[in-house]
C-alpha positions as CSV (number, residue, x, y, z in Angstrom):
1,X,-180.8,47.0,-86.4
2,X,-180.4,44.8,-83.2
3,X,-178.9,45.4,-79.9
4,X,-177.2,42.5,-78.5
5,X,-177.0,42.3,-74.3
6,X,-175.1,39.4,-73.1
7,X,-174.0,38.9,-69.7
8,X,-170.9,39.8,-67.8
9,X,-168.5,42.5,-68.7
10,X,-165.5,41.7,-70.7
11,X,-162.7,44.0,-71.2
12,X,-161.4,42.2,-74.2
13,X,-161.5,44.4,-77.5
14,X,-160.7,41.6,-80.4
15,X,-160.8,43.1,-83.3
16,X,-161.7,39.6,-85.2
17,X,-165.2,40.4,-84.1
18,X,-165.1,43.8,-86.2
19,X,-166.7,42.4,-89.7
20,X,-170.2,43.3,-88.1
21,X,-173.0,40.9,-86.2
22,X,-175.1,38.4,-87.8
23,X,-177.7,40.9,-87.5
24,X,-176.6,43.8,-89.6
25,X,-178.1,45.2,-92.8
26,X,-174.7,46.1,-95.1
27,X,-175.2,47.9,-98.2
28,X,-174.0,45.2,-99.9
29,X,-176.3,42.5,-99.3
30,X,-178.7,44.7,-101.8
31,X,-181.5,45.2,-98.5
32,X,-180.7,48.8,-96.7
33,X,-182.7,49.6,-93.7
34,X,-185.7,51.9,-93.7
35,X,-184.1,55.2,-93.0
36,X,-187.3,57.0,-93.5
37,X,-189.8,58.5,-90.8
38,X,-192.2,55.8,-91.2
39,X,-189.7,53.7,-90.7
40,X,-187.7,53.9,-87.6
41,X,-190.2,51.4,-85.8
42,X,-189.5,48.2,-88.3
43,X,-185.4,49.4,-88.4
44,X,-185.1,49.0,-85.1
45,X,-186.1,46.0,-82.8
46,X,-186.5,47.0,-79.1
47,X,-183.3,46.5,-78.0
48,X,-184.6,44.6,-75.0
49,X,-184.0,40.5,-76.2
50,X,-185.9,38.9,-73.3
51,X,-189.1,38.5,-75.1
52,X,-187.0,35.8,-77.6
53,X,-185.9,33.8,-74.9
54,X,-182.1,34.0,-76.5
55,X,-181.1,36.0,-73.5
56,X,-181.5,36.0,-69.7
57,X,-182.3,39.4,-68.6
58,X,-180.5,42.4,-68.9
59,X,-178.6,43.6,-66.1
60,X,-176.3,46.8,-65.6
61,X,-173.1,44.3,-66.0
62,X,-174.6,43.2,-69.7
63,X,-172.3,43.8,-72.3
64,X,-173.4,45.3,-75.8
65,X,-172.7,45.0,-79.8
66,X,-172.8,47.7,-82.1
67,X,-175.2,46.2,-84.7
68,X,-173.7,48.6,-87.8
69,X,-171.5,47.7,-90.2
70,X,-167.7,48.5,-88.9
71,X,-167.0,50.7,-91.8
72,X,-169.8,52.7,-91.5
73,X,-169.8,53.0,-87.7
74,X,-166.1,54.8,-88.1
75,X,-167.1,56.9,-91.1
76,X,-169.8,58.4,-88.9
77,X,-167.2,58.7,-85.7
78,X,-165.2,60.4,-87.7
79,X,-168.4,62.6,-88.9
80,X,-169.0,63.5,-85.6
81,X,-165.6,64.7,-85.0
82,X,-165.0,66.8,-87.8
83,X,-168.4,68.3,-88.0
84,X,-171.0,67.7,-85.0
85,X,-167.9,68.7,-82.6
86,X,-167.6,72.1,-83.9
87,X,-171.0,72.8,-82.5
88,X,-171.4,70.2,-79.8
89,X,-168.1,70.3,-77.9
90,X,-168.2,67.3,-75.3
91,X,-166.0,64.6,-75.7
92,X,-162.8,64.7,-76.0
93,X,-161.1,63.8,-79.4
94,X,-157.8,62.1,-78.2
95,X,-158.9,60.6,-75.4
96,X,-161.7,58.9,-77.0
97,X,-159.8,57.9,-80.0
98,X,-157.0,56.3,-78.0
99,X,-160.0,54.1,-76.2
100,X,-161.8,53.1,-79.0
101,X,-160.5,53.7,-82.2
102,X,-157.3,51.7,-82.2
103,X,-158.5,48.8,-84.7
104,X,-157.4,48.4,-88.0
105,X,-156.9,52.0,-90.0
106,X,-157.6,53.6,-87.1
107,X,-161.2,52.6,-86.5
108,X,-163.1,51.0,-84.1
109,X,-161.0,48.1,-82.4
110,X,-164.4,45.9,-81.7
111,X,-168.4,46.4,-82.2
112,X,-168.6,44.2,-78.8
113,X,-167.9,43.9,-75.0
114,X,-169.6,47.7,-74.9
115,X,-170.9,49.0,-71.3
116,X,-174.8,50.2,-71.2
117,X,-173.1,53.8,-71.1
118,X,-170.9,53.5,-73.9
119,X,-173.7,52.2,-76.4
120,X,-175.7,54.9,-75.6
121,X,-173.1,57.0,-76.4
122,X,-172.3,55.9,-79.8
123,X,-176.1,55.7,-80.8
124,X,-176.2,59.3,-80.2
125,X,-172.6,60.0,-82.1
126,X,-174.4,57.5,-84.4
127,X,-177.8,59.5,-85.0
128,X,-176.6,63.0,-84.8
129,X,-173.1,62.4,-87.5
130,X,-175.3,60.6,-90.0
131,X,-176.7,63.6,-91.7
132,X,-173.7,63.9,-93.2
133,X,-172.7,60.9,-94.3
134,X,-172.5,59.7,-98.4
135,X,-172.4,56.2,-97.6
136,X,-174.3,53.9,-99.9
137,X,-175.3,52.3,-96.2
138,X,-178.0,55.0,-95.8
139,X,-180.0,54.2,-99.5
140,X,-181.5,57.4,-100.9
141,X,-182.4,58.6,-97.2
142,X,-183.1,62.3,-97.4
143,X,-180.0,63.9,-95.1
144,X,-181.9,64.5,-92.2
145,X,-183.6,61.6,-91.6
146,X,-180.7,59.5,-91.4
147,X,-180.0,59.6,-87.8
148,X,-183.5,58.7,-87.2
149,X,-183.1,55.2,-86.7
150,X,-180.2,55.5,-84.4
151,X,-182.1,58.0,-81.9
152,X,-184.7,55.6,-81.9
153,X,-182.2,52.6,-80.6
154,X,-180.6,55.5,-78.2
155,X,-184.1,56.3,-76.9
156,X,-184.6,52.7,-76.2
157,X,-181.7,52.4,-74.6
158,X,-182.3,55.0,-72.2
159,X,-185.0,53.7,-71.7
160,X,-183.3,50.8,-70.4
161,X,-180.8,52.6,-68.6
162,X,-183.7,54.2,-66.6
163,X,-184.1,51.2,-65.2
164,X,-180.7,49.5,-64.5
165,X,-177.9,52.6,-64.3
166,X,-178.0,54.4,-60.6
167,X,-176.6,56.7,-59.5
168,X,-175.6,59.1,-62.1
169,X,-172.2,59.1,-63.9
170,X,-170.4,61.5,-66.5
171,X,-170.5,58.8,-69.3
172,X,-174.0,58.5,-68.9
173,X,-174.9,62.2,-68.6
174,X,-172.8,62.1,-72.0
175,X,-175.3,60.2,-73.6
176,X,-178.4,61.4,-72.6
177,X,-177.1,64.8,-73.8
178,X,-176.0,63.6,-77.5
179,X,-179.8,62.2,-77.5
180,X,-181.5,65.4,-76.2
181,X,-179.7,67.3,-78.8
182,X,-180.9,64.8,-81.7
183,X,-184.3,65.0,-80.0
184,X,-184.4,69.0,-79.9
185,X,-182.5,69.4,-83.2
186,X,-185.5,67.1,-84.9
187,X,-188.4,70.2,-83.9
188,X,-189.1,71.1,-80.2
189,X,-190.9,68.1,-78.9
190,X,-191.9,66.6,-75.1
191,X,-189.4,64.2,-75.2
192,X,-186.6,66.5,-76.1
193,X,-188.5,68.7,-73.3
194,X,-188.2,65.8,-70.8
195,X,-185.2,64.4,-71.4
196,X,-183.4,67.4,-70.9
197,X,-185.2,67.7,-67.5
198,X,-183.2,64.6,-66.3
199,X,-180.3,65.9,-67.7
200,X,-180.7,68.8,-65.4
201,X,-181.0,67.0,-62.8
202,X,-178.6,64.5,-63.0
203,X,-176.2,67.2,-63.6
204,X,-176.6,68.9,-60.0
205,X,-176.5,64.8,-58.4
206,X,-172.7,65.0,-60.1
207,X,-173.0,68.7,-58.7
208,X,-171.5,70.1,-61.9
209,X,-172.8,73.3,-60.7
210,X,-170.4,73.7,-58.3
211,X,-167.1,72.5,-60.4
212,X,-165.2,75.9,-59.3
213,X,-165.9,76.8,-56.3
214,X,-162.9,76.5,-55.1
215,X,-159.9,77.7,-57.3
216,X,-159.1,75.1,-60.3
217,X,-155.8,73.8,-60.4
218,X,-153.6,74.0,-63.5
219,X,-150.5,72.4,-62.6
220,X,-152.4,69.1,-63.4
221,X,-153.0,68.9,-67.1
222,X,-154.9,65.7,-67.3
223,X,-156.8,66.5,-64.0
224,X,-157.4,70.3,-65.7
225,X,-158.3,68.3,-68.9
226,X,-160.8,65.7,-67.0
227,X,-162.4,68.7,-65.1
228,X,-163.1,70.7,-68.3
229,X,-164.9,67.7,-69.7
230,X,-167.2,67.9,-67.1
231,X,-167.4,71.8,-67.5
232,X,-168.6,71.1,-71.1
233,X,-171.3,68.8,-70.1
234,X,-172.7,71.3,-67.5
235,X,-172.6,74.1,-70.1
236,X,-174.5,71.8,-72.6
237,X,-177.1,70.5,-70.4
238,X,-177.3,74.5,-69.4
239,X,-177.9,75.1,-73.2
240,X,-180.8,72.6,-73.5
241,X,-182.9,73.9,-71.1
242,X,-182.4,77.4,-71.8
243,X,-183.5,76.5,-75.8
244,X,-186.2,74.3,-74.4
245,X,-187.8,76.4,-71.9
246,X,-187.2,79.8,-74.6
247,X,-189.3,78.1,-77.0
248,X,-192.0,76.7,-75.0
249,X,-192.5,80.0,-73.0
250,X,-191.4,77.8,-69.9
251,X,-189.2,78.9,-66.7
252,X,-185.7,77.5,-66.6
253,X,-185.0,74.2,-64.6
254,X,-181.3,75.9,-63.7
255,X,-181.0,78.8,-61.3
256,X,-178.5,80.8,-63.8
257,X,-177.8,82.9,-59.9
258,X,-176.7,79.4,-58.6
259,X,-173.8,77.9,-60.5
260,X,-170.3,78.2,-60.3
261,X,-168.5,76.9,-63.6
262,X,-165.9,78.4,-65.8
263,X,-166.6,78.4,-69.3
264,X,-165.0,76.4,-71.6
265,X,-161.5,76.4,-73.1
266,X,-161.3,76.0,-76.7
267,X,-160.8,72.5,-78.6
268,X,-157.5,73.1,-79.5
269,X,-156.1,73.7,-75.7
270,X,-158.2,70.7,-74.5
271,X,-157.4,68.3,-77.1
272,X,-153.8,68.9,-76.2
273,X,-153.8,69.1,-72.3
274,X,-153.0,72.3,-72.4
275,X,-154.2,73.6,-69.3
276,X,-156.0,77.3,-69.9
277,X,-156.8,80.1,-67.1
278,X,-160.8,80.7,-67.7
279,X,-163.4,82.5,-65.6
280,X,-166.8,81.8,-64.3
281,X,-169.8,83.9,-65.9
282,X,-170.8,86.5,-63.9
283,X,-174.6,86.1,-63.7
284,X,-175.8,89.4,-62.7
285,X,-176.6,91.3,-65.9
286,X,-174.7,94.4,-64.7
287,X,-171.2,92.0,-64.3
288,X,-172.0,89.6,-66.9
289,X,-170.2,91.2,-70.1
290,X,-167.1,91.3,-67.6
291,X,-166.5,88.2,-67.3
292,X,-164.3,87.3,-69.6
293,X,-162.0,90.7,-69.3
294,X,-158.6,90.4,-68.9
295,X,-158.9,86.4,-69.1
296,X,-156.4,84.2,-70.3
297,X,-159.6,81.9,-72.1
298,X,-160.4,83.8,-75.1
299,X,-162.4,81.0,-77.0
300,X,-165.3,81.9,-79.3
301,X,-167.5,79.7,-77.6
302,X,-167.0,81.0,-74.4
303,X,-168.6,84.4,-75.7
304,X,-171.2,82.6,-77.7
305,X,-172.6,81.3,-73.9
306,X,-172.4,84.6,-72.8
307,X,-174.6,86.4,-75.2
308,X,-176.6,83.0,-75.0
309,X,-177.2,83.7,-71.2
310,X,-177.8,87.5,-71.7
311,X,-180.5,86.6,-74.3
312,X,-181.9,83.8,-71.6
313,X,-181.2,87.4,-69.2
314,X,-184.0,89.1,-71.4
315,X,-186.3,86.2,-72.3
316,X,-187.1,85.9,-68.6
317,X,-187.8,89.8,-67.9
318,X,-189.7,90.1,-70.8
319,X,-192.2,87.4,-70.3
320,X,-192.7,87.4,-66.5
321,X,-196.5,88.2,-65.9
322,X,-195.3,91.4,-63.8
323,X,-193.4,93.1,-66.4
324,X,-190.2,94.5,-65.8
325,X,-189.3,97.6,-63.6
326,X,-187.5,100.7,-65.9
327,X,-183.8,100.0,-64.1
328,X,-183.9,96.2,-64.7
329,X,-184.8,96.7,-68.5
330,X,-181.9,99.6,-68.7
331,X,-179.7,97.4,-66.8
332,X,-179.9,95.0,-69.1
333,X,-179.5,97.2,-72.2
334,X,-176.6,98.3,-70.3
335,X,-175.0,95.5,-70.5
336,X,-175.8,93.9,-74.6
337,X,-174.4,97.2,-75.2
338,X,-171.4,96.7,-73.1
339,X,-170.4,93.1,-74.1
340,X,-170.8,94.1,-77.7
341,X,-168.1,96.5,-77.5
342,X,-166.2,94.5,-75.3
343,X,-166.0,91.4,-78.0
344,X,-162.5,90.6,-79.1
345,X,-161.4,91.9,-82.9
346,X,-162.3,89.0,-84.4
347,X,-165.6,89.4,-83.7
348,X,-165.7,92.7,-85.3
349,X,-167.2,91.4,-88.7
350,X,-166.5,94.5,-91.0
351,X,-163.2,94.9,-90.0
352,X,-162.3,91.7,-89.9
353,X,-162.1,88.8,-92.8
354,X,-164.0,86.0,-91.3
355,X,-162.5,83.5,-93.0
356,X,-164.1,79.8,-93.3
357,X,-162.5,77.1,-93.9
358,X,-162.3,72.9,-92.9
359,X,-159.8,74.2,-89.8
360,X,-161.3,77.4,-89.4
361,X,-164.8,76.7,-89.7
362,X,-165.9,76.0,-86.1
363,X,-164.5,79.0,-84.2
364,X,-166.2,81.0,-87.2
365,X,-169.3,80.1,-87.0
366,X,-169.5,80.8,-82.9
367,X,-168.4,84.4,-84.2
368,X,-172.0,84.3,-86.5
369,X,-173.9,82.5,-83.9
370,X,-173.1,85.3,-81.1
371,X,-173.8,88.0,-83.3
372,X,-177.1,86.4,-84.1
373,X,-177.7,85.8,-80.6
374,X,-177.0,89.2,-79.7
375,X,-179.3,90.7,-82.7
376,X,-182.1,88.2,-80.8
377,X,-181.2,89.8,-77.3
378,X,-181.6,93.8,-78.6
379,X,-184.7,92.6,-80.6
380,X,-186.6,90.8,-77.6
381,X,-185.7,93.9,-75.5
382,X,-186.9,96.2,-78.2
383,X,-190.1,94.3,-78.9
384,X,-190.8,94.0,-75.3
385,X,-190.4,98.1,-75.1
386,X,-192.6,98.4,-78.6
387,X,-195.3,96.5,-75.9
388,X,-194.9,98.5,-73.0
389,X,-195.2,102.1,-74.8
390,X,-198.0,100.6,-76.8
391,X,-200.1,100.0,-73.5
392,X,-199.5,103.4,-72.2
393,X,-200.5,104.8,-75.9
394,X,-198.1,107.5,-76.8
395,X,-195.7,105.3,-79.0
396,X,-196.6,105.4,-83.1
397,X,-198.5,103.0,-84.3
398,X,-195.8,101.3,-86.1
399,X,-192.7,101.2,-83.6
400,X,-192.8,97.5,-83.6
401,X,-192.5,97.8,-88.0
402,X,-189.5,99.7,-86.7
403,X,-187.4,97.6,-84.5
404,X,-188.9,94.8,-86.9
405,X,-186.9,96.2,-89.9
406,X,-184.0,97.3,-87.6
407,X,-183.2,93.8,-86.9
408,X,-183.9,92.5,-90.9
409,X,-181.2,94.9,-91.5
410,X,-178.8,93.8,-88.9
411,X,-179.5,90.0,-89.5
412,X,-178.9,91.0,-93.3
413,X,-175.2,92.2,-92.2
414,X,-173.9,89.6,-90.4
415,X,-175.4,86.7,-92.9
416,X,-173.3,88.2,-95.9
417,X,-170.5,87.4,-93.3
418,X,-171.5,83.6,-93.1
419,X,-170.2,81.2,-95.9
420,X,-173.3,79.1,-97.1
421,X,-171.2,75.9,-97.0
422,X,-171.0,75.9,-93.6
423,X,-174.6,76.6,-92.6
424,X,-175.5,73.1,-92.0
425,X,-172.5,72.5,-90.0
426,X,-173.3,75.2,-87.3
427,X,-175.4,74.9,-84.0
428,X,-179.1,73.8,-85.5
429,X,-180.7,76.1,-82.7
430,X,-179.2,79.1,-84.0
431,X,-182.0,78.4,-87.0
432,X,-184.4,79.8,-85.0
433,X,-182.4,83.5,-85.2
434,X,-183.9,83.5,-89.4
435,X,-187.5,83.8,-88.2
436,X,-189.3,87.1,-88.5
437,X,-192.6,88.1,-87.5
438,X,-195.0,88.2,-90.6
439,X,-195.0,91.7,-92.3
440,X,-197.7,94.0,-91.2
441,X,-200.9,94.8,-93.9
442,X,-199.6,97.7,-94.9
443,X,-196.6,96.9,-97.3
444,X,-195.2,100.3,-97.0
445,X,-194.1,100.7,-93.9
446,X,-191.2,98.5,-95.0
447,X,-187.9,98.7,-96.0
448,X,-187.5,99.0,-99.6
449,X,-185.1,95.7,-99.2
450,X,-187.2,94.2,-97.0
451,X,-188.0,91.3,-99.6
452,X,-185.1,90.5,-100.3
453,X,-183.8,90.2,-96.9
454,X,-186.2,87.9,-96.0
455,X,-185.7,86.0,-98.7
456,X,-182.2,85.7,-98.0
457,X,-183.1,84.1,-94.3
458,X,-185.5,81.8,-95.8
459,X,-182.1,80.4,-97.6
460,X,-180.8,80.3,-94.8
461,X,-183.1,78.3,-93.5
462,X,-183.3,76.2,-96.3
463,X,-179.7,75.2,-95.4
464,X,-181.2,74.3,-92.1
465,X,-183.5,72.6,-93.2
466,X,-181.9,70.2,-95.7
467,X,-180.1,68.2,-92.5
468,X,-182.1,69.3,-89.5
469,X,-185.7,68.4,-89.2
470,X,-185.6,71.8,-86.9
471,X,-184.9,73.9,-89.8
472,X,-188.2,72.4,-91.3
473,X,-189.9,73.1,-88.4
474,X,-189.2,76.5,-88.8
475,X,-189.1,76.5,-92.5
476,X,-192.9,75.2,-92.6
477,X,-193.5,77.9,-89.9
478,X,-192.2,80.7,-92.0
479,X,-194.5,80.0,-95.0
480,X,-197.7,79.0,-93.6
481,X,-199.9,82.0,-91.8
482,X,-201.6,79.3,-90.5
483,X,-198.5,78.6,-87.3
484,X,-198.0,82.4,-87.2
485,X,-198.9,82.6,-83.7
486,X,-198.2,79.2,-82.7
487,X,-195.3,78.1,-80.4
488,X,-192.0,75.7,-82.3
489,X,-193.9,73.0,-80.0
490,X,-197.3,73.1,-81.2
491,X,-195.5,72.3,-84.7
492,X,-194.4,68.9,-86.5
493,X,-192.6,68.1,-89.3
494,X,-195.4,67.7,-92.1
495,X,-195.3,64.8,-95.1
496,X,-194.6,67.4,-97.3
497,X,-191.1,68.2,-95.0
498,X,-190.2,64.7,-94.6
499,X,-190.2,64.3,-98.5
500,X,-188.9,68.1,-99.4
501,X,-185.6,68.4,-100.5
């Protein structure tokens, strides 16, 4: 694969120029690209063309191709909307159809004449939708190392917007998110780590931090719409570095104390302008299962951040070096106990059918995801406690067996709830809810169905696994003693992952 920069931007979007660039592989020419691991240096070229000569250098006006067959680059657009979207909810689906995909059956009108921005942006659709792709394009690549060779062209261009894009703009925040996620969603690594620093900060230079300060107004649909796109970037970027720093024992680049940003509306409101009443979290632990009461926004992503900031809540007072003082600690169990009863009825997974399906599937799986993420909050707090009356010696010997079977039983319940086909097509972090510290010497201080439970979370992660080189992480983790006490960070995908099925 091979970016082509050429001077001057051109607004033209001729759809003549659609049947692909002299420099594409096509499935039919009987050579497919090296989709492997190995192979992500020889598939893709630096997309920087001075060193040919061909090109004068590359300036922040160049224009660029797509260098991917037409076909293939809509079959994974499409991919990302129907399936990445559920989980990464940035860009929204009208408006970017009605800019881009208005060619020929309703895919992209031109693979040229693309902004530094934009390309970046559709290398990370590109290497985050391929998973799941069946195109022939893609050779007997195992699912999750499709992408690879389209995060590699994103990283590169990055790289080259580094250098050439100042100051900061939405578009470009866009697409340094999309390749943070593919970096982090691949294993904890430093450039998933680093990226997501810049993202940070070039999220407080477009001062999403401060979107609602001042009351948002919803007599403007498309200016309501335009400023909940830029709520959604703020809350992802916010997501990054609280996975990031979580599993690399790392304090947060955001002040959580110090932002000021509703959470977001669901898809269905903002894909059709319709302008929703939402809230800003309330960050103090005491507040923060309030702050969605009596609010008008009532999406299942919106309480998915919230127990995802109460568990960020409780991995920062459990692993500061001072400990945490008694009325912090109950403070905080306060309030997981008061946002889980506070959770709409659809969230209530024994009383309610949580049905999956294609139109269904996304708001279901945030229901899993914040019960999972809630298990993780009670669990951290409840280890941290099993430590804590462990120093002062006069808890049992085996309180942390306890609260370790507590939450096998718990994780058991609200998996039976989750239908396997849609594992894979859930947020990839939420893998990391499946692992369970190693059972303890003594076999029977467990659970009778202890086994089985943890087989059943090894599946899970199997799912994980089979399209997120994450889910091998962890996978590999899981069955080798020898990463038991090693950070996600300290751990690579081994040979043996790459080449698993």
């Amino acid at each position: 694969m091979r970016l082509v920069a050429a001077h001057g931007r051109s607004e033209s979007r001729n759809p003549d120029v659609n049947k692909g660039s002299e420099h594409s592989t096509s499935p039919n020419t009987g050579s497919s690209p090296d989709y492997s691991a190995e192979g992500v240096g020889s598939a893709h070229p630096n997309v920087d063309d001075d060193a040919t000569g061909d090109h004068q250098s590359t300036t922040a006006e160049s224009t660029f191709s797509l260098d991917i067959p037409k076909d293939v680059a809509d079959n994974l657009i499409h991919l990302y909307f129907d399936k990445v979207q559920a989980w990464l909810p940035m860009l929204h689906r009208p408006r970017f159809y009605a800019r881009y995909m208005h060619g020929p059956g309703g895919g992209l009108a031109t693979l040229e004449g693309y902004s530094l921005e934009e390309v970046l942006i559709f290398y990370g659709i590109f290497s985050l939708a391929a998973r799941y792709s069946s195109s022939s394009y893609f050779g007997s690549a195992q699912a999750r190392n499709r992408g690879a060779p389209f995060a590699e062209t994103a990283r590169e261009l990055y790289a080259k917007a580094r250098a050439l894009l100042e100051p900061s703009s939405l578009p470009y925040l866009q697409g340094c998110i999309l390749l943070a996620f593919s970096f982090y969603s691949n294993g904890p690594c430093p450039r998933g780590w680093l990226l997501t620093g810049i993202c940070v900060r070039m999220a407080y230079e477009l001062e999403l931090n401060s979107l609602d300060e001042e009351q948002s107004n919803l007599l403007d649909a498309e200016e309501w719409s335009r400023t909940e796109e830029m709520r959604r970037a703020w809350w992802l970027v916010w997501e990054l570095d609280a996975f990031g720093s979580s599993v690399s024992k790392r304090p947060y680049a955001i002040d959580g104390r110090k932002m000021t940003v509703q959470l977001p509306v669901s898809d269905e409101a903002w894909f059709s302008n319709t302008p929703v009443q939402s809230a800003v979290l309330r960050t103090r632990p005491a507040l923060v299962w309030k702050s969605l009461t009596d609010c008008p926004n009532q999406s299942e992503r919106a309480y998915f951040l919230i127990a995802n900031y109460i568990m960020a809540l409780v991995y920062d007072m459990t692993s500061g070096s001072e400990g945490a003082h008694e009325k912090e600690r109950q403070e905080l169990a306060n309030a997981i106990a008061c946002f889980d009863l506070s959770l709409p009825q659809t969230f209530h997974l024994e009383t309610n059918s949580v049905f999956f399906d294609a139109g269904s599937f996304a708001g279901r799986n945030w229901i899993i995801c914040t019960r999972l993420m809630l298990i993780a909050a009670r669990s951290g707090l409840a280890s941290f406690d099993a430590r804590v009356i462990g120093k002062q010696q006069y808890a049992p010997t085996n309180a942390s067996v306890i609260y370790s079977a507590q939450r096998e039983r718990e994780l058991s319940r609200v998996v039976y709830h989750w239908s396997p086909e849609y594992i894979a097509v859930s947020h990839p972090f939420i893998a990391c809810m499946m692992l369970l510290p190693p059972p303890p010497p003594n076999k029977m201080l467990l659970e009778p169905e202890s086994q089985v439970t943890r087989d059943m979370l090894t599946l899970v992660l199997s799912k994980y696994a089979a399209y997120w080189g994450l889910g091998a992480v962890l996978l590999r983790k899981r069955h080798d003693p020898r990463f038991e006490n090693k950070l996600l960070t300290d751990i690579r995908p081994s040979e043996s992952d790459r080449q698993s099925n």
